[in-house]
Residue, then its C-alpha position, 0 to 999 in steps of 0.5 A: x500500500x505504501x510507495x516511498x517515492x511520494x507519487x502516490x501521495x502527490x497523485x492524490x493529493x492532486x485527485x482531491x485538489x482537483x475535486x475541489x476547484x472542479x466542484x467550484x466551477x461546475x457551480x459557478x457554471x451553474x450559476x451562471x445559467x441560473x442568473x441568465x435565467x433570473x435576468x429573462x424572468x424563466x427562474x426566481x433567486x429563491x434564497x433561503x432566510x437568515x442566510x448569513x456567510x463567512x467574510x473569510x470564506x467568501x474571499x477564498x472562494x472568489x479568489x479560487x474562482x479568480x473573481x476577487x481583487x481589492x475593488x470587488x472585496x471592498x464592495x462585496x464585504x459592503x454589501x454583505x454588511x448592509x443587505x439581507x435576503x429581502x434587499x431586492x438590490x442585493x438578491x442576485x449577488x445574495x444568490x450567487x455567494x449561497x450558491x458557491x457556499x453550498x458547493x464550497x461546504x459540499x468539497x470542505x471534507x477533502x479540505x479538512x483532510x488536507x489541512x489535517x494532514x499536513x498538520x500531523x506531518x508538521x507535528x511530526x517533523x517538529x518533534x523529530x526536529x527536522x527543518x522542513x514542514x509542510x504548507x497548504x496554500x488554501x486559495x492555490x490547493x497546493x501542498x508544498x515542502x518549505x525549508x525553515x532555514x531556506x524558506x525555499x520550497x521543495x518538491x516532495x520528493x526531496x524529503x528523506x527516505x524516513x520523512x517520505x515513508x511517514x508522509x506516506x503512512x500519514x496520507x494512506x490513514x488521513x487521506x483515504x476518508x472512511x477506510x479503516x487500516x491497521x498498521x503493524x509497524x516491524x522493528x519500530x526503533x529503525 
């Protein structure tokens, strides 16, 4: 199960990001057609009440989508600040952010796998000592190996032979979801 060149753990890692940003677009894309039709009057922005939204997770999802910069966060953040659901200005936009919302809290379990992952790797290397630690750039989806010392970013492979079989133990339990494994480790000392 375990391959200690990484490609299987960089594969999957990949598998998931990928998933994420697919999802994201695919919603987008639905959105997109629903607002189209919103505009000709074929379908209503039903917008559930109370719908409130994170500021933070909002930003995230626009930058993955390559829609945020300072101007639109600025105004957005206004918005978000004075409307409601029942503000007919707002509503399209309203629409727009519950719909990226479902589709962000629809890929969240592969994201929270991610940022568990590289948490357990980076607490393992601290206590073994080591200068390197993982980095998960969240609006990128990227898992990078960063040097403490360097601050220089290295692939995967990069790592030891030692750091690269615990990467890969770690992704097999942390990273596989629901599968359940049980580890005999030989010779722990080693």
């Amino acid at each position: 199960l375990i391959y200690f060149g990484l490609s299987d753990v960089e594969d999957k890692l990949e598998r998931m990001t990928r998933f994420i940003q697919q999802s994201m677009f695919e919603a987008y894309s639905r959105l997109s057609g629903n607002i189209f039709d919103a505009l000709f009057g074929m379908q209503e922005l039903v917008i559930p009440p109370g719908q409130s939204f994170d500021w933070e997770s909002v930003k995230l999802m626009l930058g993955r989508l390559g829609k945020n910069n300072n101007l639109s966060e600025r105004e957005i953040e206004q918005a978000l600040a004075v409307s409601s659901s029942s503000t007919e200005g707002y509503r399209p936009m309203m629409y727009f952010l519950q719909q990226l919302s479902t589709s962000y809290e629809d890929s969240r379990p592969y994201e929270t796998a991610i940022e568990e992952f590289v948490s357990v790797v980076n607490g393992y290397f601290e206590v073994a000592l080591t200068d390197k630690r993982l980095r998960f750039d969240k609006m990128t989806l990227k898992v990078d190996v960063v040097n403490l010392v360097t601050e220089k970013t290295l692939p995967l492979g990069s790592l030891s032979s030692g750091e690269k079989q615990i990467v890969s133990v770690f992704s097999r339990l942390i990273l596989d979801g629901d599968k359940k494994y049980f580890v005999l480790i030989d010779e722990p000392e080693l």
